[in-house]
C-alpha positions in Angstrom: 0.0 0.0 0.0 1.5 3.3 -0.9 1.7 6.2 1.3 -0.7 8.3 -0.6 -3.3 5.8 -0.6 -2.9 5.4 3.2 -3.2 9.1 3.4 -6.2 9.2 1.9 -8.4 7.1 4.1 -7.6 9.1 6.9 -9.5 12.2 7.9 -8.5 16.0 7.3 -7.0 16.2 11.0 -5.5 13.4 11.1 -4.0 14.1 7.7 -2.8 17.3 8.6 -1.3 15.9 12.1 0.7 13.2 9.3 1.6 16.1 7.3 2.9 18.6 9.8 4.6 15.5 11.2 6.8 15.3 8.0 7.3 18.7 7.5 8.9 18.6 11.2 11.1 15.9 10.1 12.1 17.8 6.8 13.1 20.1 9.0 15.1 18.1 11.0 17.0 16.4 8.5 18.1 19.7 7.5 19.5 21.0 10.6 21.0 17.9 11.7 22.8 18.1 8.0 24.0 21.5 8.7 24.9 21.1 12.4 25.4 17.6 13.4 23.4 16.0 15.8 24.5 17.2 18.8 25.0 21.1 18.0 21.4 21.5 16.6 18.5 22.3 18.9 15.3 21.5 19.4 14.6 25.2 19.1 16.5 26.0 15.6 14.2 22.5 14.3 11.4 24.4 15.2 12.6 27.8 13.9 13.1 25.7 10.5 9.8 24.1 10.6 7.8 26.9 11.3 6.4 25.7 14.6 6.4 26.4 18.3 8.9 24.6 20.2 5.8 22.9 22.0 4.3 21.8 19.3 7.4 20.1 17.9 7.4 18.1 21.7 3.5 17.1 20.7 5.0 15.1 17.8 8.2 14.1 19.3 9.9 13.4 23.0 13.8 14.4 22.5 16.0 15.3 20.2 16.9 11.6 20.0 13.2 10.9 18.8 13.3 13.1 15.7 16.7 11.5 14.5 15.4 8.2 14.8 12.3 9.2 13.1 14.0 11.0 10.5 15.9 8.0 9.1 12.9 5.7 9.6 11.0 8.0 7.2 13.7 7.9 4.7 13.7 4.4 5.1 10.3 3.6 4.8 10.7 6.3 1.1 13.3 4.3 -0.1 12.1 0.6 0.6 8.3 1.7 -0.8 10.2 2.6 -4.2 12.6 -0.3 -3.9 9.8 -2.9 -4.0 8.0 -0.8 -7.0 11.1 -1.2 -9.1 11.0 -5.0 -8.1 7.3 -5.4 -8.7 7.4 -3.9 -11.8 10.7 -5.5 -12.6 10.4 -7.5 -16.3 14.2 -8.2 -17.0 16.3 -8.9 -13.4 19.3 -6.7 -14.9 17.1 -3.8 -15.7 15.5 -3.5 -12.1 19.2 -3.9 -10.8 20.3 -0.9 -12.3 17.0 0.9 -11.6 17.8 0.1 -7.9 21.4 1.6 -9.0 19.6 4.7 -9.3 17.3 4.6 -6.6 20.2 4.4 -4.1 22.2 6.7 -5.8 19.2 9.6 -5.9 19.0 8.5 -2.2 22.4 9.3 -1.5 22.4 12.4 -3.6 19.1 14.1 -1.4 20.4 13.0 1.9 23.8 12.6 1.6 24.7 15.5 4.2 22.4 13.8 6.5 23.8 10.0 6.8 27.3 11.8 6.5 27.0 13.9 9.5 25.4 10.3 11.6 27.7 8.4 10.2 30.9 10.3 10.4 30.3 11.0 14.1 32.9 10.3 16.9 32.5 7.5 19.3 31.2 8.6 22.5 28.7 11.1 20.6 25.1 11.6 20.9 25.4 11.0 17.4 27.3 7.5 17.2 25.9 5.4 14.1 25.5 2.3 16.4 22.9 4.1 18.7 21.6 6.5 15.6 20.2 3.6 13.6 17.1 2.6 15.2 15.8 -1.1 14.9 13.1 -0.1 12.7 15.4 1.5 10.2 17.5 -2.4 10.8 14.9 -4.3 9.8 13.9 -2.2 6.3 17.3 -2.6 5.4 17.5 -6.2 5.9 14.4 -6.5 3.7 15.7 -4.4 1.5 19.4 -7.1 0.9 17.2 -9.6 0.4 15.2 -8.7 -1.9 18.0 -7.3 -3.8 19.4 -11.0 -3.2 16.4 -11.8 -4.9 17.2 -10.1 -7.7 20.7 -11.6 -8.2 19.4 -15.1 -8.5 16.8 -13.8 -10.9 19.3 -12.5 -13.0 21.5 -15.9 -12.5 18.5 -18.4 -13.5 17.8 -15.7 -16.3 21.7 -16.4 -17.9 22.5 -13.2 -17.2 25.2 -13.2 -14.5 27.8 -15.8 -13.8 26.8 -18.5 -11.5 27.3 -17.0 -7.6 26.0 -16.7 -3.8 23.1 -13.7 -4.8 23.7 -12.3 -1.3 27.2 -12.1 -1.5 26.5 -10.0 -5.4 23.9 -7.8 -3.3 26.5 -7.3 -0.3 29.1 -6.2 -3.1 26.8 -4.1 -5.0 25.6 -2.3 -1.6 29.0 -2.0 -0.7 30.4 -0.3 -3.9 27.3 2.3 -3.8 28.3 3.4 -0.4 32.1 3.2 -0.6 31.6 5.8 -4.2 29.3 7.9 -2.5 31.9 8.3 0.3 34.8 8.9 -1.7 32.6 11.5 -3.8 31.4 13.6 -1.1 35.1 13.5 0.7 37.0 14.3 -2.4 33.7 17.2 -3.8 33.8 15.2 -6.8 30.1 16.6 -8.9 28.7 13.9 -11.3 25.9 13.4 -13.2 23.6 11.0 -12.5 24.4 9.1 -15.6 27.8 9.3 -14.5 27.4 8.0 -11.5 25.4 4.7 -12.6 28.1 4.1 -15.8 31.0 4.0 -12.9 28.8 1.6 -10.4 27.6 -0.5 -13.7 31.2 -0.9 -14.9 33.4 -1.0 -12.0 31.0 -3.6 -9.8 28.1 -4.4 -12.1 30.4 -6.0 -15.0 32.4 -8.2 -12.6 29.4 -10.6 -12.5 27.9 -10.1 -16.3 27.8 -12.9 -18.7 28.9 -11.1 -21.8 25.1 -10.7 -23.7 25.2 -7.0 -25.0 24.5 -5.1 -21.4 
């Protein structure tokens, strides 16, 4: 069920309360990007938002609360158009690269966001092993194995040489995040065509039967 439809079997309040929720966490992601976690206020979130203080605690307990709830949403985003692309998937090869693109376009929106949880010091408010809430664990595990999925689709299909699916979806995941890393600490700017040519040659192609793609 997409979000929209769920939206729109709930009443005007209580679509309103889900839609000043998200604009809260929009406005979160931001100043968490721009600040880190642990210099940005609950104050300047609300400031951002464009509500109260007190009605930002109505949504939320802490601080803590609105990270957690920040990567959960973009979680929940991604994995809803992850299992599109795989629903909608004809040839196994051709959702892989639309997934490609998916977690590159998820990377390129919040990029500063993940860099700022994950490039926090131990001992931080921030650290990524208390950021990531369980929620956010159990999307992503969903997430590799459907993308597992894939693999041995494209593996039955003749496509790719003969492997463990989960190890090709470990690698994949991998390379996306170990580019997007190097490109945001080195300021390298690339399209988005760019980007998916260097992930489709440099990983994809290690695991292609030779067929024309």
């Amino acid at each position: 069920m997409t979000k929209g439809v769920t939206d729109a079997r709930l009443g005007r309040r209580e679509r309103e309360k889900l839609a000043h929720r998200r604009e809260i966490l929009k406005a979160a992601e931001r100043v968490f990007a721009e600040k880190g976690f642990d210099l940005a206020t609950v104050e300047e979130i609300a400031k951002a938002a464009e509500f109260s203080v007190g009605a930002i605690y109505k949504f939320f307990d802490n601080k803590e609360a609105l990270r957690g709830e920040a990567l959960d949403s973009i979680a929940e985003e991604f994995l809803a158009a992850f299992q599109e692309v795989v629903a909608g998937a004809g040839d196994p090869l051709d959702a892989i690269i639309a997934v490609v693109e998916l977690r590159l376009r998820q990377a390129e929106e919040h990029g500063a966001f993940f860099r700022r949880i994950m490039d926090s010091k131990p001992g931080s408010q921030a650290a990524p092993d208390q950021a990531i809430p369980p929620s956010c664990r159990k999307r992503y595990e969903v997430y590799l194995k459907d993308l597992a999925g894939l693999f041995a689709r494209t593996i039955a299909a003749g496509e790719a040489r003969k492997g463990d699916p989960v190890y090709m979806a470990l690698a994949l995941e991998g390379a996306i995040n170990a580019y997007w890393a190097y490109w945001g600490r080195k300021g390298v700017s690339l399209s988005m065509a760019e980007q998916i040519e260097i992930v489709r040659r440099n990983c994809l192609e290690m695991v292609l039967q030779k067929k024309g793609k």
